[in-house]
N, C-alpha and C positions, 0 to 999 in steps of 0.2 A: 630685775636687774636695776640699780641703783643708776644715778648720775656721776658715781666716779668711775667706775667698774662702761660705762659706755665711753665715757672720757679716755681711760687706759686703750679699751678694743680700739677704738676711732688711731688715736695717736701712733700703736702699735704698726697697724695696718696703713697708716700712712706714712710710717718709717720704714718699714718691710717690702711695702713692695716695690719703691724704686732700686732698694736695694739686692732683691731677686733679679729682677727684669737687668739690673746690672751685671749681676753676677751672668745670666744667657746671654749676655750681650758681650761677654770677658768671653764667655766657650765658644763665638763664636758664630750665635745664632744672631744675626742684626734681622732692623728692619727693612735690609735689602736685601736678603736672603742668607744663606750659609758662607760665612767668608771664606776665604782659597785660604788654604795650610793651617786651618785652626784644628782645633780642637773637634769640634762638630762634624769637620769634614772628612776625620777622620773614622766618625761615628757612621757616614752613609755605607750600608751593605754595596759592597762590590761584588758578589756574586749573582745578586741578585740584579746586576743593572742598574742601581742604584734606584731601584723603589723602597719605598717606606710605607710599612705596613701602616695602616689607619692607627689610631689611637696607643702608639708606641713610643717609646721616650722621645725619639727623634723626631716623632711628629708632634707630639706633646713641646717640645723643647721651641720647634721652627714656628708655630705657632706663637708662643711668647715672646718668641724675639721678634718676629714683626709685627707684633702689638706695644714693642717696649719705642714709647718715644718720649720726648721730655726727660724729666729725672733719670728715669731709668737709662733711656741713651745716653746720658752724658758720663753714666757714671762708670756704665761699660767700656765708654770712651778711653776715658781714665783709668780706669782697671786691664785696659788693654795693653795703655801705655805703659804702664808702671811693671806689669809683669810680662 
């Protein structure tokens, strides 16, 4: 792998992932857990009592959203607001 091609990867993925962790943070999933009347919490099974199976989008999902802080929170923030 060359020095531009790491330069690109690097740049990429420091673009990208504030702007994921925004986007779960837009659906819903913050870093204080699943917000009331979003998206997300719409996604919790109610039949089941609201358990989440292990490794299932919604646990997959609540997990990055309480990992999203910084860029990624603000941008949620903002993407919350605007839509």
């Amino acid at each position: 792998m060359g020095l531009l091609t790491a330069v690109f990867i690097a740049t990429g993925t420091a673009i990208a992932a504030p702007v994921v962790l925004g986007v779960v943070g837009a659906l819903g999933f913050t870093s204080a857990g699943i917000a009331v009347s979003s998206y997300a919490a719409s996604m919790m099974p109610v039949a089941n009592g609201g358990a989440v199976a292990a490794g299932s989008a919604v646990a997959v999902l609540h997990a990055a959203g309480a990992a999203a802080t910084g860029a990624g929170a603000a941008v949620g923030w903002l993407a919350a607001i605007i839509i």
